[in-house]
C-alpha positions in Angstrom: 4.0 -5.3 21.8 5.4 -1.7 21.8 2.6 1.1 21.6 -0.4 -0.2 20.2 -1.6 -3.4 19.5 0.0 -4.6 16.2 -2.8 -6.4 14.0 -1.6 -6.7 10.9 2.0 -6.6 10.0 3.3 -6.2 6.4 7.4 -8.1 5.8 9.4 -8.0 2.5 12.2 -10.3 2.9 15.1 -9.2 0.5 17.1 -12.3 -2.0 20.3 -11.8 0.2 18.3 -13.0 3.4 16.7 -16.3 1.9 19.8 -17.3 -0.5 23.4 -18.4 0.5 26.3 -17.7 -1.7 26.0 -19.9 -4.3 22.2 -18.3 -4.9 20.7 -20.9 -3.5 17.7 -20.6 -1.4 18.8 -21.1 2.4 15.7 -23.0 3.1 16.6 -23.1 7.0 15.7 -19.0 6.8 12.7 -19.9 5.3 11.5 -22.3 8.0 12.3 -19.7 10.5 10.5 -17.1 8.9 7.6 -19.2 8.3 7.8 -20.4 12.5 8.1 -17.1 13.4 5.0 -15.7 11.2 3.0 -18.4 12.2 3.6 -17.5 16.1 2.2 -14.7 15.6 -0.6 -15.9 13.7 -1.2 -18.1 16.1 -1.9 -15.3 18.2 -4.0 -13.2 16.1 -1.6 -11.0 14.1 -2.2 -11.1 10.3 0.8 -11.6 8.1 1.8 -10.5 4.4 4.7 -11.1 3.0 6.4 -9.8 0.2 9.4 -11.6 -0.6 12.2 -11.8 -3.0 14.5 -14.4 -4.3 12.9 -15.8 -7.5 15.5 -15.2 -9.9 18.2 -16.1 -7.2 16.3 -19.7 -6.7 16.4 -19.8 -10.1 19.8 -19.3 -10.5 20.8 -21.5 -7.9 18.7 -24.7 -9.4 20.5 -24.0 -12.6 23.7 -23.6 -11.5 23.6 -20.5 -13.3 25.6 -17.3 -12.6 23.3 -13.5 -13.5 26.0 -12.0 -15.2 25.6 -11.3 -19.0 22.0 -13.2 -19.2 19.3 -11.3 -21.5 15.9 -10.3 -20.7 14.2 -13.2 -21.9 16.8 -15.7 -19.7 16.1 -14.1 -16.9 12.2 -14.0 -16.7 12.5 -17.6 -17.6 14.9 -17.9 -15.0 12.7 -16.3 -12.2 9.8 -18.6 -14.0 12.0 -21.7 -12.7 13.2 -20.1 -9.4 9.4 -18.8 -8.0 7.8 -21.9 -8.3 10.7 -23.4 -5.9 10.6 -20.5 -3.4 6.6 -21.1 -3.5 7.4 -24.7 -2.8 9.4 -24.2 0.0 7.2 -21.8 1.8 4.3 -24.1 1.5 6.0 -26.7 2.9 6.9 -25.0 6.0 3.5 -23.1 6.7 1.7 -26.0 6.0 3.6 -28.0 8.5 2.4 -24.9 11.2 -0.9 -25.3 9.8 -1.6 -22.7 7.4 -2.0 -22.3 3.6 -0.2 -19.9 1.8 -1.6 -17.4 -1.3 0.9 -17.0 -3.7 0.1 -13.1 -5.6 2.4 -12.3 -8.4 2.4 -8.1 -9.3 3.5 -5.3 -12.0 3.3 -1.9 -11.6 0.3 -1.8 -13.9 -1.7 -3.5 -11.5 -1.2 -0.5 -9.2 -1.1 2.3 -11.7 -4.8 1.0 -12.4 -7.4 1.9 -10.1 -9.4 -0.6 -10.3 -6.9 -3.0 -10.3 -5.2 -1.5 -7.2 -8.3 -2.2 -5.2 -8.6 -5.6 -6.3 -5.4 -6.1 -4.8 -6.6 -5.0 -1.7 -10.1 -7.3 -1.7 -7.8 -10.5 -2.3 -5.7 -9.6 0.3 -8.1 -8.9 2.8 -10.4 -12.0 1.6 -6.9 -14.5 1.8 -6.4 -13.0 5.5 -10.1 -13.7 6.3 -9.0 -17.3 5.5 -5.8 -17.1 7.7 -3.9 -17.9 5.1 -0.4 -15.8 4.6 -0.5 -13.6 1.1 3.3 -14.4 0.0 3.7 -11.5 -2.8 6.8 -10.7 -5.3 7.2 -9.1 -8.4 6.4 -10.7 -11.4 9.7 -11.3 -12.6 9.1 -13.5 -15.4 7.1 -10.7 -17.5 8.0 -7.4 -16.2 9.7 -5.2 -18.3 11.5 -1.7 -17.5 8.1 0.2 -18.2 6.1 -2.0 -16.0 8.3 -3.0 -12.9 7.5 -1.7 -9.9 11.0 -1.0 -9.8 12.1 -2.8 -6.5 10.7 -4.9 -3.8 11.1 -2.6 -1.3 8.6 -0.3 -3.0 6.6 -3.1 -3.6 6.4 -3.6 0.2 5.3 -0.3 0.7 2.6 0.1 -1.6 1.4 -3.4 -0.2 1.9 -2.2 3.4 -0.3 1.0 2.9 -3.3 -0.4 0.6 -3.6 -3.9 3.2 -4.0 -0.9 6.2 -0.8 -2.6 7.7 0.4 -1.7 11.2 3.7 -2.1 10.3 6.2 -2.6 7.7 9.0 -4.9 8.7 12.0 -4.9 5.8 14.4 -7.5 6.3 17.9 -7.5 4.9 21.2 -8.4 5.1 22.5 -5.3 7.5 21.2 -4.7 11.5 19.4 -1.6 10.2 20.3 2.4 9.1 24.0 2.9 10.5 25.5 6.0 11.2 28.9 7.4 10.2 30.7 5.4 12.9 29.2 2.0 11.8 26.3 1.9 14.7 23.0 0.8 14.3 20.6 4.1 14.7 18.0 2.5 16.5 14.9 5.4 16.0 14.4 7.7 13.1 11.3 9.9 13.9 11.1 10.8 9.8 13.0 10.1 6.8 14.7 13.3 6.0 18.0 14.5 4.1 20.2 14.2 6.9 18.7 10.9 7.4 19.9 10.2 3.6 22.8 11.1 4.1 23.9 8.1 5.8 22.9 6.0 3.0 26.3 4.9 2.0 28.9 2.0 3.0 27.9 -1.5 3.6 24.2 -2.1 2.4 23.8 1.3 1.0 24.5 1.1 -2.5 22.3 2.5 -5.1 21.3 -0.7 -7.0 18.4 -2.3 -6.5 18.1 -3.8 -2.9 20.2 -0.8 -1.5 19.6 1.3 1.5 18.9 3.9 -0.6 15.4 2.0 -1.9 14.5 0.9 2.2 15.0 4.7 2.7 12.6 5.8 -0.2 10.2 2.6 1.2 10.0 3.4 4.5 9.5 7.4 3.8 6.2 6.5 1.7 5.3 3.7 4.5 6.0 6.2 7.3 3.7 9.0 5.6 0.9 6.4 5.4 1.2 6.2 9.0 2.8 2.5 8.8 5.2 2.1 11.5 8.3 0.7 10.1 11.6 -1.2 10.7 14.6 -2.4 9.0 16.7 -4.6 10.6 18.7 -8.3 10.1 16.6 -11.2 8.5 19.3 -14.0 9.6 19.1 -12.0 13.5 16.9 -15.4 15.9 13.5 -14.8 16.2 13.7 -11.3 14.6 10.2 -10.6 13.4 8.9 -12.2 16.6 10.9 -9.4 18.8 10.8 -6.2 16.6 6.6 -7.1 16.7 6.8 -7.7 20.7 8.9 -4.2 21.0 12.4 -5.3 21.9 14.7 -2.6 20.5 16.6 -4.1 17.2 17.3 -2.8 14.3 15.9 1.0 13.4 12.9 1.8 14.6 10.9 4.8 11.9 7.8 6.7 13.3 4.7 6.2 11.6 3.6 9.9 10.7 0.3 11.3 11.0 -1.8 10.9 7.8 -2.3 13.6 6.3 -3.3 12.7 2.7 -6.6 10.5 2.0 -6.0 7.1 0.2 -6.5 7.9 -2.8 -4.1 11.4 -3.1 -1.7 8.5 -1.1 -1.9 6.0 -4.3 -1.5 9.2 -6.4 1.8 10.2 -5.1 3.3 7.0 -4.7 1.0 3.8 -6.1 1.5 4.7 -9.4 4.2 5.7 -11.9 3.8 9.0 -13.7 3.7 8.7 -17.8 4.7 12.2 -18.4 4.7 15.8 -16.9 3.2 19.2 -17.3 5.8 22.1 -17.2 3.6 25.0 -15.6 4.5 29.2 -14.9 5.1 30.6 -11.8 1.9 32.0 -10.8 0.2 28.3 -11.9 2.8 26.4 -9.2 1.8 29.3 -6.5 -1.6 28.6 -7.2 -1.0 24.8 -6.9 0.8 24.8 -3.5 0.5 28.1 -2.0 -4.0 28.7 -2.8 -4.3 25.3 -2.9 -6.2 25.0 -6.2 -6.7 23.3 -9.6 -4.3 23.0 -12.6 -5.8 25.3 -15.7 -4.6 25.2 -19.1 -3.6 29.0 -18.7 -1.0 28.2 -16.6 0.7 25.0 -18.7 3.8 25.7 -20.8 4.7 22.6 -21.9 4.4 19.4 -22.0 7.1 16.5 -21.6 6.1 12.7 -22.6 3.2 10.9 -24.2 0.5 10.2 -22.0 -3.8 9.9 -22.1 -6.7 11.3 -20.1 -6.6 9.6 -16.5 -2.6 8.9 -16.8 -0.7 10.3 -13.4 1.9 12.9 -14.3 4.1 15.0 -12.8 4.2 18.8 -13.0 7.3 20.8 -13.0 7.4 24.4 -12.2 9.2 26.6 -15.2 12.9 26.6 -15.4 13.2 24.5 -12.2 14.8 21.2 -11.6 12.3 18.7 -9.6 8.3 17.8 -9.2 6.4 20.5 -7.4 3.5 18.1 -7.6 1.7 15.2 -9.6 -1.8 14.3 -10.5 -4.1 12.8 -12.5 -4.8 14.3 -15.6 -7.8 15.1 -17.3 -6.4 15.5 -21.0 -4.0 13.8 -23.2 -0.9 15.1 -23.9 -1.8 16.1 -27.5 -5.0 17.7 -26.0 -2.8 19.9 -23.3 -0.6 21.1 -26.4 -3.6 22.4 -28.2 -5.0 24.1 -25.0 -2.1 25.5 -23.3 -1.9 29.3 -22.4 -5.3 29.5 -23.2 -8.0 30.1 -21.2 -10.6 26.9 -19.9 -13.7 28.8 -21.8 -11.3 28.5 -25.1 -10.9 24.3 -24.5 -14.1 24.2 -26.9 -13.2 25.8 -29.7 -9.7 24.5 -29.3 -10.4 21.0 -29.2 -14.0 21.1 -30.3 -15.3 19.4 -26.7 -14.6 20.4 -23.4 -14.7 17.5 -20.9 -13.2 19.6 -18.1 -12.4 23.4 -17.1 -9.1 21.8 -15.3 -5.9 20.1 -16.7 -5.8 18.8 -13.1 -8.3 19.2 -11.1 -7.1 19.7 -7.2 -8.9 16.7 -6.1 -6.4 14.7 -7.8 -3.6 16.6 -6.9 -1.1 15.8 -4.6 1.8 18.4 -3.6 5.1 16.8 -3.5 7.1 18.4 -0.5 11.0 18.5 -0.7 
């Protein structure tokens, strides 16, 4: 293995990897995937896999085609086609020996706290069996307002709150290519140059693009999750990225620089609203380093509650300077904004907190 000893490796395997063209699961990729996973189980390494494909399997068992199918068809549809992608994993671990832990997720169940961490003691507690957490979105009930949005970020999130070594995202492309077509085979952080090649052949801005393995990979990266993207129908693929032979693109983990739970802040959970602040409140935020006060709000954008994430936007400027949770409702922040945090009382008649955000809770959002 390259560097350090890998431990516990995180893989999303994307729909155009497991499915041929007719959207049928390609059940010869899945016993490959599950050989290869269970080599390296076999020699220690623990495995999570979040894989897509559901809806596809679906699809393909009803000889249906995606186009022009409503909400309601659809989650049935991925209903029908998980249950048959669950099959044919079990069947192949099982032949290898292992069991398999099927965990279906929204984005609520990371936007919640508590939730989030439950994730993380069923993951850790399957593992302890040495049994392989297979994970997916919950296609058959999520909505717009509680996907998680892709499985990329999915495998992300998943990679960072399991403590994964690395994050292996298998698709149909040999990794990030340059202008000329070439495979760049080490990307030591995902910045906006590094975006810029996000166009072409596997690059599109739908769901499943580049553009989202980008995005994943930046979040994993700043978790200090190694990652690599690279071919899922390449032989013995996971096998040799985890054993250090050079394939696909190769992303430096970074070094961690925000605790856990500032990391589920900024990118575990989606914001319900934002808080439009002046200028001297954003330099206190990112230049002194300090809390949010209502004396510094403007406005407010959305509806949202006490302990909702938001964003905050600096006055008259386009993007998120920062996000947070935060300690009032939206309603609350209209009543107390511009004033001062000794004024919250007679405002609101209570005062639960001096700060709209309190730094704690606050994570700057760079770039």
């Amino acid at each position: 293995m390259s560097e350090k000893k890998k431990k516990r490796i995180t893989i999303k395997v994307g729909t155009r990897v497991l499915t041929d063209k007719s959207n049928r699961i390609d059940q010869r990729i899945i016993k490959s995937l599950a050989d290869q996973v269970s080599d390296l189980m076999d020699d220690g390494i623990e495995v999570i896999i979040v894989t897509s494909g559901a809806i596809g399997a679906g699809l393909g068992l009803l000889t249906l085609q995606k186009k022009g199918r409503s909400l309601s068809e659809m989650q049935a549809i991925a209903s029908i086609g998980q249950n048959h992608l669950m099959d044919i994993y079990n069947r192949y671990f099982n032949k290898r020996g292992y069991n398999t832990g099927q965990i279906l997720l929204t984005q609520e169940d990371f936007s919640n706290r508590r939730r989030f961490l439950n994730i993380r003691y069923t993951l850790n507690t399957l593992l302890k069996y040495r049994a392989v957490p297979i994970i997916n979105e919950n296609d058959s009930v999520s909505t717009e307002e509680i996907k998680c949005g892709d499985n990329d970020r999915l495998s992300s999130l998943v990679a960072d709150l399991a403590d994964s070594d690395m994050l292996i995202i298998l698709t149909d492309v040999e990794g990030l290519l340059d202008s000329e077509g070439r495979v760049i085979p080490v990307v030591e952080s995902v910045t906006g140059s590094i975006k810029s090649f996000c166009r072409g052949k596997g690059c599109e801005e739908s769901t499943g693009g580049m553009t989202t393995k980008l995005e994943a990979v930046k979040n994993a990266t700043q978790a200090g999750v190694q990652s690599v993207i690279a071919s899922g129908r390449k032989n013995n693929i996971i096998v040799d990225i985890v054993r250090g032979k050079k394939t696909g693109t190769s992303f430096r983990a970074q070094k961690k620089t925000l605790k856990a739970r500032k990391r589920w802040i900024a990118f575990g959970s989606k914001t319900k609203g934002s808080i439009v602040v002046d200028t001297g409140a954003e330099t206190a935020l990112v230049v002194k380093k300090k809390s949010l006060l209502p004396s510094g709000v403007v406005g407010v954008k959305g509806k949202f509650t006490d302990g909702d994430v938001v964003d905050i936007l600096g006055e008259g400027k386009k993007g998120i300077i920062a996000k947070g949770l935060s300690n009032y409702s939206s309603e609350e922040i209209e009543a107390i904004k511009g004033k001062k945090s000794s004024e919250i009382e007679s405002e609101l008649g209570y005062k639960d907190y001096d700060e709209v955000v309190h730094r704690d809770n606050l994570v700057i959002i760079e770039g």
